[in-house]
Structure formats: structure tokens, C-alpha cells
C-alpha positions as CSV (number, residue, x, y, z in Angstrom):
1,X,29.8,-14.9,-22.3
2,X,27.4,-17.0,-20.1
3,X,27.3,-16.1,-16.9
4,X,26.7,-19.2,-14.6
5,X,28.2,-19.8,-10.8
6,X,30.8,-21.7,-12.2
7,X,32.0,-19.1,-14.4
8,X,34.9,-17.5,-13.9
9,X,33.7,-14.0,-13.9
10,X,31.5,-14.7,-11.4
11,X,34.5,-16.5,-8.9
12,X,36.3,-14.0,-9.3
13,X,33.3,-11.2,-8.2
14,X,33.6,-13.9,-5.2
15,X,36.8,-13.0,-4.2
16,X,37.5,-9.5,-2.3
17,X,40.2,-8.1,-4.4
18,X,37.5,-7.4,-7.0
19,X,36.0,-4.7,-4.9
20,X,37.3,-1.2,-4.8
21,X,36.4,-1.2,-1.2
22,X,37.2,-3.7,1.9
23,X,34.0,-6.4,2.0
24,X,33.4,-9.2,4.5
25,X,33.3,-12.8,2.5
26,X,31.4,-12.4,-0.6
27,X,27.9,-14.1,-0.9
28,X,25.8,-15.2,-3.9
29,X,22.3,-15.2,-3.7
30,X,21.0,-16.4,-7.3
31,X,17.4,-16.0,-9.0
32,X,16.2,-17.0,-12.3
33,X,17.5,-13.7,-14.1
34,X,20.1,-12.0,-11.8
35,X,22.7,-12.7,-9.4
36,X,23.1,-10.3,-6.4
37,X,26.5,-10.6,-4.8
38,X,26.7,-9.3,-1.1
39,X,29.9,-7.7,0.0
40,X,28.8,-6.9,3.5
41,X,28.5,-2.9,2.9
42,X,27.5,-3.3,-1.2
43,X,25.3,-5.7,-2.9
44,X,25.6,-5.9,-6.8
45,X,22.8,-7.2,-9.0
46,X,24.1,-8.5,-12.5
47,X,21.5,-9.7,-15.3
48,X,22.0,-12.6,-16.3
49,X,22.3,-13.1,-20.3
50,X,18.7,-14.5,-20.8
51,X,15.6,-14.0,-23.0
52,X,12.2,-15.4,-21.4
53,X,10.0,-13.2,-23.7
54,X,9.1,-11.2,-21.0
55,X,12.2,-9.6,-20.5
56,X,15.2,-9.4,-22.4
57,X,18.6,-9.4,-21.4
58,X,20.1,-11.2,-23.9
59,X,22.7,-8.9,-25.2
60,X,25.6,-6.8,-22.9
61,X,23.9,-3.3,-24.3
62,X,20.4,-4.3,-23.1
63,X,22.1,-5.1,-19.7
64,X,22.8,-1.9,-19.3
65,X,20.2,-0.4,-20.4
66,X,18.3,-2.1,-18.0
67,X,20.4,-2.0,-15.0
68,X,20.0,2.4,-15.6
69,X,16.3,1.4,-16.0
70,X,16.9,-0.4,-12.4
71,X,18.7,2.0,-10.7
72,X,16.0,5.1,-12.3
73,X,12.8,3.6,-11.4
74,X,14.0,2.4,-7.8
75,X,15.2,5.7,-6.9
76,X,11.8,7.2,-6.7
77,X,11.1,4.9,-3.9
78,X,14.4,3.8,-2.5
79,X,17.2,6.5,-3.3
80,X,18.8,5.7,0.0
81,X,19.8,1.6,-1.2
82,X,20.6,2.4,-5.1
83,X,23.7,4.1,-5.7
84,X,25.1,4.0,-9.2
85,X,25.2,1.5,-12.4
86,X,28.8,0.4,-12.3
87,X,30.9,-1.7,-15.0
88,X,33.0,-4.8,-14.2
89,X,36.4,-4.3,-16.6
90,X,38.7,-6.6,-17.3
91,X,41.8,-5.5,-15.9
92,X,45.6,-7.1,-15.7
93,X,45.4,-8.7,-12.2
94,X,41.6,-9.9,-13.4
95,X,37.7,-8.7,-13.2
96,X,37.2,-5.6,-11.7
97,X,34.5,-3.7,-10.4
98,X,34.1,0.2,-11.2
99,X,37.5,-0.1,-12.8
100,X,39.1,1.1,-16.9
101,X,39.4,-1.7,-19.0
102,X,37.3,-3.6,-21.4
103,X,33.6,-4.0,-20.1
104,X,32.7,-7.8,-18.9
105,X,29.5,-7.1,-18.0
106,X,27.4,-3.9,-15.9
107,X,26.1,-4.3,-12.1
108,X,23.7,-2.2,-9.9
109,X,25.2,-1.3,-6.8
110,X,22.8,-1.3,-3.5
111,X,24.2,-0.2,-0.2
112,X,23.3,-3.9,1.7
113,X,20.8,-4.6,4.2
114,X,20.4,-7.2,7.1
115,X,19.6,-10.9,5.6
116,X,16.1,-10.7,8.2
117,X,15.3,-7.2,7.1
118,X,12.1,-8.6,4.2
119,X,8.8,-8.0,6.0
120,X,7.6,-10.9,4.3
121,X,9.9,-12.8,6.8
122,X,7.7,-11.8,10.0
123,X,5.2,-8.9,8.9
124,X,3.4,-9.7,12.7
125,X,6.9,-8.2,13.8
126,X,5.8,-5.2,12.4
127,X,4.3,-2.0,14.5
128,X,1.2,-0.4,12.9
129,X,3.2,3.2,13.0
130,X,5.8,1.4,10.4
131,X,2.7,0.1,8.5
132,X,1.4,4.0,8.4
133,X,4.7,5.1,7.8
134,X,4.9,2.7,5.0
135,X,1.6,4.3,3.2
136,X,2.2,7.3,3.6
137,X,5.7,7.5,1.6
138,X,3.8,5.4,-1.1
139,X,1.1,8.0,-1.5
140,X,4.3,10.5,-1.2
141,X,6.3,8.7,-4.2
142,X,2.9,8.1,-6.6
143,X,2.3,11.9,-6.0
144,X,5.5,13.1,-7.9
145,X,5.5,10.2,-10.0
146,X,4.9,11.0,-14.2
147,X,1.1,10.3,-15.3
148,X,0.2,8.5,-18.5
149,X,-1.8,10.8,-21.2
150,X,-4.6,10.4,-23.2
151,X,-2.5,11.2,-26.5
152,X,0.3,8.8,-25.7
153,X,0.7,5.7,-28.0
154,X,0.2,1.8,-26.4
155,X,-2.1,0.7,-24.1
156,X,0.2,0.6,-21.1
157,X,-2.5,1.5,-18.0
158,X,-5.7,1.7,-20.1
159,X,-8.6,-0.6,-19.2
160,X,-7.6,-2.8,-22.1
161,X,-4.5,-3.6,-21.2
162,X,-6.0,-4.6,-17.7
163,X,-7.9,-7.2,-19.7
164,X,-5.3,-8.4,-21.1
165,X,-3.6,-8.7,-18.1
166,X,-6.3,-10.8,-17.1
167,X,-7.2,-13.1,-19.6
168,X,-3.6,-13.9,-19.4
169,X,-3.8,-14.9,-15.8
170,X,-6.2,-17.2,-16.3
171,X,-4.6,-18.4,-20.2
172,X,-1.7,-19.3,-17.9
173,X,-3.3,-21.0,-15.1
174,X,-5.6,-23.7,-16.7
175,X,-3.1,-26.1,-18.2
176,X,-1.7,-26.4,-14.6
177,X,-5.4,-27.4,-13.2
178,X,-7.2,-31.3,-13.7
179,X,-9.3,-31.0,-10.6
180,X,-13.1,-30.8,-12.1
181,X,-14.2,-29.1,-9.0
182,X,-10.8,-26.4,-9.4
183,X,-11.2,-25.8,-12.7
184,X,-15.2,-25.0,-12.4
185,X,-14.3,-22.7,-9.6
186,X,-11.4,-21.0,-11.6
187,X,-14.3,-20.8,-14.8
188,X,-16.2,-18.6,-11.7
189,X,-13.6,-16.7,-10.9
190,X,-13.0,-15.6,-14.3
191,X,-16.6,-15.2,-14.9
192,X,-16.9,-12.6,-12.1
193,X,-13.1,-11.0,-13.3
194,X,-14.8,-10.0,-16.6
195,X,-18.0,-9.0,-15.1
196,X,-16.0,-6.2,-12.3
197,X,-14.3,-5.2,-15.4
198,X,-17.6,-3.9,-17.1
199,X,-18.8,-2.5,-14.0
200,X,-15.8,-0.6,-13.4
201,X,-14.6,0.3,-17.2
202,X,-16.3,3.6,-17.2
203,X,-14.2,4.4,-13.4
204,X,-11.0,3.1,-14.8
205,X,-10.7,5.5,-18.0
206,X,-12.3,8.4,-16.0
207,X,-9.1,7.7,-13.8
208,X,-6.8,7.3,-16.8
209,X,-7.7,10.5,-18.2
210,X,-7.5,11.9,-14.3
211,X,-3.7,11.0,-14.3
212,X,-4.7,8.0,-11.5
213,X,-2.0,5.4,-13.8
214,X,1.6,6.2,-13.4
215,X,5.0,5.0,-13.6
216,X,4.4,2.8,-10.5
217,X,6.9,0.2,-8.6
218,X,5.0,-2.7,-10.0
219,X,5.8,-5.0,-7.9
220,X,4.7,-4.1,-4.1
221,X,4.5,-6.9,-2.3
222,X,6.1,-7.5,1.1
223,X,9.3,-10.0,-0.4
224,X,10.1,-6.0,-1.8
225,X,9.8,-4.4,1.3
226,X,12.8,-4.3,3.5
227,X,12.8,-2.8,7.1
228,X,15.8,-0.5,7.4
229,X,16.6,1.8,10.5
230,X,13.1,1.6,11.5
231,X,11.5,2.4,8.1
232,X,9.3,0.3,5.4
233,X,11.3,0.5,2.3
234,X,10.0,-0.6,-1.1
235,X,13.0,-1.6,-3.5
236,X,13.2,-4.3,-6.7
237,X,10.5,-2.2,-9.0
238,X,9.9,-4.0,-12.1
239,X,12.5,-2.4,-14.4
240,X,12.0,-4.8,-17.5
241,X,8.4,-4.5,-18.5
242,X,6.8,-0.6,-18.9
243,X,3.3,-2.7,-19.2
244,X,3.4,-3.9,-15.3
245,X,4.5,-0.2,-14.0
246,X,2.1,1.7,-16.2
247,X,-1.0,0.7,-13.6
248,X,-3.4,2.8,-11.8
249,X,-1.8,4.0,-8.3
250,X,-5.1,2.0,-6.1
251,X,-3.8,-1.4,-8.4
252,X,-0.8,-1.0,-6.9
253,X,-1.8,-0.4,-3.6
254,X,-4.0,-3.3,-3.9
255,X,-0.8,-5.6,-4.1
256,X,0.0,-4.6,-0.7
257,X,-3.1,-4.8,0.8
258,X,-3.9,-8.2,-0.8
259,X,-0.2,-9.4,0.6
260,X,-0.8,-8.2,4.1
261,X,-4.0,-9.8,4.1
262,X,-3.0,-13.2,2.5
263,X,-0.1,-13.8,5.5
264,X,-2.9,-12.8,8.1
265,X,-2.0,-9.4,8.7
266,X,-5.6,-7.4,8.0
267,X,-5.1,-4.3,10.2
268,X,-1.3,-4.2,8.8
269,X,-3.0,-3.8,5.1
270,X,-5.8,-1.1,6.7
271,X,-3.2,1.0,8.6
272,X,-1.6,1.0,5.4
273,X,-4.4,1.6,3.2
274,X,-5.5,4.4,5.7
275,X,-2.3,6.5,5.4
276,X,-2.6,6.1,1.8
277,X,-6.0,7.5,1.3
278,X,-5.3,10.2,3.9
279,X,-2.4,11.6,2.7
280,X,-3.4,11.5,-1.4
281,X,-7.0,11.8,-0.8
282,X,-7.9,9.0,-3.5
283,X,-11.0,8.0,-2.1
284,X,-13.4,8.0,-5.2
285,X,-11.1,4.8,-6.1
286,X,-12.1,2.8,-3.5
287,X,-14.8,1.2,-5.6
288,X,-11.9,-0.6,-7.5
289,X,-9.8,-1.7,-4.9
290,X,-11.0,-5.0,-3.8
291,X,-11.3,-6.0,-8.0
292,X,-7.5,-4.7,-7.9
293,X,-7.1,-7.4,-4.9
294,X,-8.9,-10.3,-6.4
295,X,-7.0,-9.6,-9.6
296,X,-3.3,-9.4,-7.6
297,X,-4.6,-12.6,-5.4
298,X,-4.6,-13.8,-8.9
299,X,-1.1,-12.8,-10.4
300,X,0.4,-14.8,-7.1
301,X,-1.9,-17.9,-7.7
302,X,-0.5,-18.1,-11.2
303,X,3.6,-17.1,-10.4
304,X,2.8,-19.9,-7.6
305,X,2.6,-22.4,-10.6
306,X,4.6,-21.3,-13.1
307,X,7.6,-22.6,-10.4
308,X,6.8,-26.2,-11.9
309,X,5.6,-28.1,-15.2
310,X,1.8,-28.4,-15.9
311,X,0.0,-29.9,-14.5
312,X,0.5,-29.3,-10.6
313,X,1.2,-31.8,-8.5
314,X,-2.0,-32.1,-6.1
315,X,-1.3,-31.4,-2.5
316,X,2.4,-30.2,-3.5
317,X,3.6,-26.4,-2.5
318,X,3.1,-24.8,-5.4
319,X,-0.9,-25.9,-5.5
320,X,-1.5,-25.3,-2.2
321,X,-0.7,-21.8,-2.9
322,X,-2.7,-21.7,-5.7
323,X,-5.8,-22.6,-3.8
324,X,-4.8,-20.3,-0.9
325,X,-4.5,-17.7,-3.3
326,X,-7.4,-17.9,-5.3
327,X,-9.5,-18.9,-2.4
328,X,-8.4,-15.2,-1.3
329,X,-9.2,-13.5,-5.0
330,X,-12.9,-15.4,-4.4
331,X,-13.3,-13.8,-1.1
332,X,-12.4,-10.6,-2.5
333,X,-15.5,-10.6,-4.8
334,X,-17.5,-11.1,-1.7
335,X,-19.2,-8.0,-0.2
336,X,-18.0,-7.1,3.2
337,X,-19.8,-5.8,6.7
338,X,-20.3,-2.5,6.3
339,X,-21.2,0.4,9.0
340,X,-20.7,4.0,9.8
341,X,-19.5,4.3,13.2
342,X,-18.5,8.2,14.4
343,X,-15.8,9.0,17.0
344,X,-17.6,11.9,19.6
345,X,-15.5,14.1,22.0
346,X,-13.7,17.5,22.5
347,X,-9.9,17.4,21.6
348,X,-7.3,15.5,23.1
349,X,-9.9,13.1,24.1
350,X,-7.9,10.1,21.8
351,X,-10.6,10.2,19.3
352,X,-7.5,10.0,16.4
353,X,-5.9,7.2,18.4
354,X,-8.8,5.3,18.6
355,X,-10.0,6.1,15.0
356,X,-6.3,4.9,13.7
357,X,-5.9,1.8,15.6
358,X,-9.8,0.8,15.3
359,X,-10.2,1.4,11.7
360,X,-7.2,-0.9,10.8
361,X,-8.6,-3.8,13.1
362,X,-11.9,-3.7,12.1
363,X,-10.8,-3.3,8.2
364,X,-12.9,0.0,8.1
365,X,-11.6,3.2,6.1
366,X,-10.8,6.5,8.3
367,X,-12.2,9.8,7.5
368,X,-10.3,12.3,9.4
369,X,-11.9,16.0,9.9
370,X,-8.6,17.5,10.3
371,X,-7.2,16.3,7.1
372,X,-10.3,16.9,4.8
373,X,-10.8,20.5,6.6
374,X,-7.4,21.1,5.4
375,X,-7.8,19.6,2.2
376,X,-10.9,22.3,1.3
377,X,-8.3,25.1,1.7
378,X,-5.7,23.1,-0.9
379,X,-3.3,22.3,2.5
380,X,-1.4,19.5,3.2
381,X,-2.6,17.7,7.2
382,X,0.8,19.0,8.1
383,X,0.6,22.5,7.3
384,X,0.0,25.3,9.9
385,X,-3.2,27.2,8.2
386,X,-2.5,30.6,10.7
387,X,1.0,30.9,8.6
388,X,-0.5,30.2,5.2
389,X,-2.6,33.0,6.4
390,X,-6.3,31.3,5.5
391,X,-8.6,31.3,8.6
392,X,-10.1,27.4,8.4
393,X,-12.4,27.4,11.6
394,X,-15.1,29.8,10.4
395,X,-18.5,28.6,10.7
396,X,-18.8,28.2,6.9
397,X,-15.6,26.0,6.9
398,X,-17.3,23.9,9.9
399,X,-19.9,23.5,7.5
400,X,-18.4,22.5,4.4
401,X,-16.3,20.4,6.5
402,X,-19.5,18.1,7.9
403,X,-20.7,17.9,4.4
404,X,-17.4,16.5,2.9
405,X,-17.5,14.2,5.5
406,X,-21.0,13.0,4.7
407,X,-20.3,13.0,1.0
408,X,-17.1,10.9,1.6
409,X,-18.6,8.5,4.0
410,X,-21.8,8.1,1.7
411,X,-19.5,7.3,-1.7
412,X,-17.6,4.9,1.2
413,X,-19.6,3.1,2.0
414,X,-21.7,2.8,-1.6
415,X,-18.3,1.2,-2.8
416,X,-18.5,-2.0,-0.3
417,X,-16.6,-0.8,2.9
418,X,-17.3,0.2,6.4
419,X,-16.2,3.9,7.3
420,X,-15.2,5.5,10.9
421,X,-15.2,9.4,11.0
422,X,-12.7,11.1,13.2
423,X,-14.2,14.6,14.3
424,X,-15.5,16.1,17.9
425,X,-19.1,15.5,17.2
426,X,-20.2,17.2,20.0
427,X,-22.7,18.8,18.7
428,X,-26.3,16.8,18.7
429,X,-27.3,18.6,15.5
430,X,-24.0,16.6,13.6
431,X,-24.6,13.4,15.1
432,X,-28.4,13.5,13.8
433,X,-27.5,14.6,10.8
434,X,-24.9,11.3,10.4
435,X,-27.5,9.1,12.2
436,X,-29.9,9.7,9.1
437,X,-27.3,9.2,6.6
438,X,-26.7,5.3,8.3
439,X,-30.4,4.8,7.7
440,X,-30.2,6.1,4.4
441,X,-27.9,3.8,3.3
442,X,-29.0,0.8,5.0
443,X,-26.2,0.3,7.4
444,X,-25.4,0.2,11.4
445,X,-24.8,3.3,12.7
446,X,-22.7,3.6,16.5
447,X,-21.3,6.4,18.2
448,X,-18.4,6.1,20.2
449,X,-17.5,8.2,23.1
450,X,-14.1,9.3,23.9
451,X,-13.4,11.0,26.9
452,X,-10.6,11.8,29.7
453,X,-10.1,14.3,32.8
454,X,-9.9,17.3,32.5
455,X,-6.5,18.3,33.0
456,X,-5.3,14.8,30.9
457,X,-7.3,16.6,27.9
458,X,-4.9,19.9,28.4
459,X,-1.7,18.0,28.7
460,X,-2.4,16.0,25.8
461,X,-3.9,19.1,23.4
462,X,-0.5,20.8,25.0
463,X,2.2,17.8,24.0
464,X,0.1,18.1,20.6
465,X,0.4,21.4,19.2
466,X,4.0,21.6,20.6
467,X,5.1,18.5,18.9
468,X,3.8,20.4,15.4
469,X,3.3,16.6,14.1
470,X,-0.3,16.5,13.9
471,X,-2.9,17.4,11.7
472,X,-4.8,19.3,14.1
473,X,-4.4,22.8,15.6
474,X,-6.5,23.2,18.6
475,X,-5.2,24.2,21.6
476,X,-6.1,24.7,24.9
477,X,-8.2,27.8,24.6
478,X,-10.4,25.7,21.2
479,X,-10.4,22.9,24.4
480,X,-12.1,24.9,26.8
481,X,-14.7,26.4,24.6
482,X,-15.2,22.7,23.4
483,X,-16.1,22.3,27.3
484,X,-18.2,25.0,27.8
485,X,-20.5,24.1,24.3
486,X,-20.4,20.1,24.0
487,X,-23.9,18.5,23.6
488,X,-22.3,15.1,24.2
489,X,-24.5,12.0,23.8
490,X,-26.8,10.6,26.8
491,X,-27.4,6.8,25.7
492,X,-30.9,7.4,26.9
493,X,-31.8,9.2,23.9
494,X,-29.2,7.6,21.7
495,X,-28.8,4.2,22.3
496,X,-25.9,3.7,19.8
497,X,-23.4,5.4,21.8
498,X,-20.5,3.3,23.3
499,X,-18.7,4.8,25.6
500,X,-15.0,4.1,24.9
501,X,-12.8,3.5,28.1
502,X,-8.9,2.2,27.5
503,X,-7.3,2.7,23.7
504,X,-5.5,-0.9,23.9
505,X,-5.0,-3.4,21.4
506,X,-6.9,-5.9,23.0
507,X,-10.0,-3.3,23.9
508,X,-9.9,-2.3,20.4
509,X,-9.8,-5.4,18.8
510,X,-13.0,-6.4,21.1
511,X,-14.7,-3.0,20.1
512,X,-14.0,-3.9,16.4
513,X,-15.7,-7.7,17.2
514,X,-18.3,-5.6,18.0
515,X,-19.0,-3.5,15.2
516,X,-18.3,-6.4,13.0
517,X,-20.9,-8.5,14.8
518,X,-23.4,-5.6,14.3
């Protein structure tokens, strides 16, 4: 039966006795292949009986199949909103949801959530702990998500069917474009699409075989987001087309970085993007993330213009967001302002704090001691290394430590980006050591100096350890040797020290000017 707002089936989901719990007055909020009816507690999301090619749900089995595909692939990153696939029955008193009867038609049911809850809606709303937070359960749900093998059939996730992805962007943008000057610039954009791709082929099926492309969301962006209790939640995963989940985890990433960055919210994306890394360690993929960018900047130029008929109308909304966002895929194939700036000072100094909040507004990747220290011993930044009984602070961990660093910031940098390293640094020999690494590669190289009074540097290393929520483990007595042995940096002998005073927004987002300008 076609399902339309007019039906009857869908006035009667409209009307509260359909419900086997109390709702406030129905709503229907309609898209082109679902309608979502909000009952105040519940939403449901029905298909709607339509075939577009790309997704078929022509048929009342295929709606249900993919309404289980729904509700299985959204779990994994919002089990919290999806409850259960549910059937609406015909019954004697009329449609019924979750009731016995003859089945009408199948329904998702999602617990509801405030109307103003998108981060799309106001992502400047948005603190850059929720931003972290937000990263970090990404990185959490990719982690236990299944990988795609070498001897499985298709092409889902292979480099191929990234070609294909993009050669369709562009075979589905041009009949929309007249403009000489657009169409040239869309020629360069592809031109530069297929030459990344060669560059990075060998990368992408090194990943593929690594496990890197998984059964992803698909879809991140921040319309999918909603903010709920305080926390970024991801829901609406592509449930219709295997082919646009089977991506490499740092593609999908990409789609949130490019997003935060297209609505002006750059250290949103990097706060993000830091967790990320930090938590999964995927750093030898950061040489593909701005092609993964350029290419999503892409994807949204193109939906922006399949909303009308070819060609677009110029100067109407749908191509001024195509310019916007393939003005934004162009700067993406740019290369960036690159340094390698390293935080100095004993613990509880705010070397962290500052590391966090400067690398997301200067758009610089974090490397965190702590975390990679860890990491060597196959421990997660959480874990307490006395319990799991492995000493980590020897002098050979210290070393091996320095040198992941170094090897991290080099690759870091190599791939395009500008890198801050979060450790104490307080030794002369370690700062030299980093100094000759900037000249190596070619880039500024700035030391900045954290420091606080004594007894600040004890409460804080104090409310640290007891909190248990932080990476690091030294306390007091780590502090005071710290003290006793710090070489710390005389700007006489090394001029690229900056000595760091208040950890504010608006001092860090000068010190970031800074290092940008440098």
C-alpha cells in the first residue's frame, strides 16, 4: 500500500490510541524515504515503499529487512536511542503498533530526543570536552567494529571502489554546472582527486589488508550527531548501502572533520581528530586524511545539487553550496603551515591543558608522552601500569619513549600537518635532540614553557592521580625529583622558547596566531 501523509495508515499512527504507551500529540517529520513520527518519549522511523536505485524499499520484506539492518548497525554507536524493530498490525479498533494482527508495515523505534539537540543546529554551542568526548567513543566504536578481509568477495572498501566512488561524484556533478570558469575549476579538482589517489593507492591497500576499513556509520556528519545528556551521539548510519559503510575508519573520520570545518568550527574538528588519534593510535593514516576531506567536501557539493533539476540555478541555495563546498575540497588539496612546537615543564605544570586546547586551535595534531609510553607496554592511557605489574619509567622506557615521539612527529609532519608534543622536556639533551629533528625537516621549531608555584604544581599532581582519570601517574614524589633535576630552557641560549603564562581561550588562540604566523 503507498504510504503517503494522507494515507490512512499514517493518520491513524497520528493519533495516540495507536501507541501501546501514553504520547504527547504525535508529530510527522517526513524525508524523501522515511517518515519518523514523534510521540514525545518514542520516535518511529517507517520506510517508505520506494526504489531510487540506491536503496530499495520497494517491497514490505525488504522493509524489514532494512529496518533490523537500522536498528544493528546503529547500535554499535547509539544503543542508548534504538530500541527494537516493531510491527504495526492491523487490529479491530484499527493500526496498531507492537500489537497481533496482520502486518501493515515495520517501524524502528528510537527513544526521542529534544527538537534542538543536532549539533549541526549550533556546533559553536559546543564545549571542546564534548568535541573530545565525541572522538574518543568513535575511535571506541571503530575498535570493536568487524574488519573487511583480503579473501572476501566485492570491492566494498578497496581502493577501487574509492574510485568509483569518485568518478561518480564528479559523473553526477557536471550536468548541474554551465559556468566555463566552474566547470574548469571542477576539471582541477578532479584532476588532482585522481592524482592523490595514485599517491596514496599503495597506503590504502596496505590499510585494507591492516583491517583500517570496517563496518563504519557512513554517514558522520553533524545533522547525525545529536547532543543528549551532555554527550555527542552519532545515530542515522547508512543502513541501505554496505558500499558507503565498508570505508576506511580515517575516511570516516574525515566526514567529521571536513563538517566541523565547513560551519567554521576548526578547533571543534582538531579536538576531535586529537581524541581520535590518541585513543586508537592511527597515526600512519594521517597522510590520507585531508584527500578523505577534499573527497567528503565533495560528496556534500554534489547531495547539495541533486536537491534540484540540472542545471543549477546560479546564485540559488543549492549552488551556493556547491561552491562553498568545493571551494573547501580545493583548499584541502592545499598544503598547510606546518611546525613542531614542544610543551617543557615538570608535571602538573598544565603542559596537557595547554597541549589539548592549543593543538585544536592552531589545527596541529597532539602527541602525548603519557599515552604513547603506555602504548609501548600494549596499555590503554587509562590503565594503571603499577597494577598490570610492568614498571614503565625505567630509563630504557624513557628512551624508547623520546624516540617514538620523534618517529611520530617526523612521519607527522612528512604527511602535511603541524605537530605539538606533550612531555616534561626538561631535560636540555631532549630538547636538542627535537630542535635538530625541526631543522631536518624544514620546519619552525618553538618551545613553550609551562610553569606554576610550587605548591599549585603539588595540588594539581595531587587532584590528578586521585581523580584516576588521567593518563599520567606521577605524583608528588616523581614532582619533586622533577624539581631537583630540570634543565629548563634559558631563552638566552634558546631563543625559541616562549614562556607560557595563562591557559585561556583567548591567550591560546593568540599563541596559536603565533605559531601559525611563524
Amino acid at each position: 500500500m503507498a504510504l503517503t501523509a494522507s494515507n490512512p495508515l499514517i493518520a491513524a499512527l497520528l493519533g495516540a490510541p495507536a501507541y501501546p504507551h501514553p504520547v504527547a500529540t504525535p508529530r510527522l517529520v517526513e524525508t524523501h524515504i522515511s517518515w519518523v513520527i514523534l510521540t514525545g518519549t518514542y520516535a518511529y522511523k517507517i520506510k517508505k515503499p520506494v526504489n531510487l536505485g540506491f536503496l530499495d524499499f520497494s517491497t514490505l520484506a525488504k522493509r524489514r529487512h532494512f529496518c533490523e539492518e537500522e536498528l544493528r548497525v546503529n547500535r554499535c554507536f547509539a544503543p542508548q536511542l534504538y530500541i527494537a524493530v516493531v510491527a504495526i498490525c492491523a487490529t479491530d479498533a484499527g493500526p496498531r503498533v507492537a500489537a497481533v494482527g496482520e502486518v501493515l508495515e515495520y517501524a524502528v523505534r528510537m527513544r526521542q530526543f529534544p527538537d534542538d539537540a543536532l549539533l549541526a543546529d549550533r556546533p559553536e554551542r559546543i564545549a571542546l570536552t564534548v568535541w573530545r568526548q565525541l572522538g574518543e567513543d568513535v575511535a571506541r566504536v571503530h575498535a570493536g567494529l568487524p574488519a573487511r578481509g583480503d579473501d572476501e568477495p566485492g570491492s566494498c572498501g578497496t581502493p577501487v571502489a574509492l574510485r568509483d566512488a569518485i568518478a561518480e561524484n564528479f559523473r553526477q556533478i557536471r550536468p548541474y554546472l554551465r559556468d566555463g570558469a566552474e566547470i574548469l575549476e571542477l576539471n582541477r579538482l578532479e584532476e588532482q582527486a585522481w592524482s592523490a589517489c595514485r599517491t596514496h593507492e599503495k597506503l590504502l591497500w596496505q590499510r585494507h589488508a591492516e583491517g583500517r576499513v570496517r563496518e563504519c556509520h557512513g554517514d558522520l556528519h553533524l545533522g547525525n550527531i545529536a547532543l543528549i545528556e551532555g554527550r555527542a551521539i552519532p545515530f542515522d548510519a547508512l543502513e541501505f548501502n554496505p558500499a558507503l559503510r565498508w570505508i576506511d575508519v580515517l575516511n570516516e573520520m574525515a566526514f567529521l572533520v571536513m563538517d566541523c570545518r565547513s560551519r567554521g568550527q576548526q578547533p571543534a574538528s582538531f579536538a576531535a581528530l586529537n581524541a581520535y588519534l590518541e585513543l586508537s593510535g592511527d597515526y600512519a593514516g594521517m597522510a590520507l586524511l585531508d584527500f578523505f576531506c577534499s573527497y567528503r567536501a565533495m560528496v556534500r557539493a554534489k547531495v547539495s545539487l541533486l536537491a534540484v533539476l540540472p542545471p543549477v540555478t546560479s546564485g540559488s541555495e543549492a549552488h551556493r553550496a556547491y561552491l562553498r563546498y568545493s571551494a573547501l575540497a580545493a583548499e584541502y588539496q592545499q598544503p598547510r603551515h606546518r611546525f613542531l612546537a614542544i610543551c617543557c615543564g615538570v608535571s602538573g605544570s598544565g603542559k596537557s591543558t595547554l597541549a589539548e586546547m592549543l593543538a585544536a586551535q592552531a589545527g596541529a595534531v597532539r602527541i602525548r608522552a603519557d599515552v604513547e609510553r603506555k602504548r609501548l607496554f600494549g596499555l590503554e592511557p587509562d590503565a594503571d601500569s603499577r597494577g598490570a605489574g610492568v614498571d614503565i619509567y625505567t630509563a630504557e622506557a624513557g628512551r624508547r619513549t623520546f624516540a617514538r615521539l620523534a618517529e611520530l612527529a617526523a612521519r607527522i609532519i612528512g604527511d602535511g600537518f603541524a605537530v605539538i608534543v606533550d612531555a616534561t622536556f626538561i631535560r636540555r639533551s631532549l630538547r636538542d635532540d627535537f630542535r635538530r629533528l625541526a631543522r631536518e625537516l624544514g620546519v619552525p621549531f618553538h618551545i613553550l614553557l609551562c610553569d606554576a608555584p610550587t605548591e599549585e604544581l603539588r595540588r594539581r599532581v595531587r587532584a590528578r592521580l586521585a581523580s584516576g582519570a588521567d593518563a599520567s601517574e606521577a605524583d608528588v614524589e616523581v614532582l619533586e625529583a622533577q624539581l631537583r633535576a630540570a634543565e629548563l630552557p634559558d631563552p638566552a641560549r634558546e631563543p625559541e622558547t616562549l614562556r607560557v603564562g595563562a591557559i585561556d581561550p583567548g591567550s591560546v588562540a593568540q599563541l596559536a596566531a603565533r605559531l601559525d604566523a611563524s
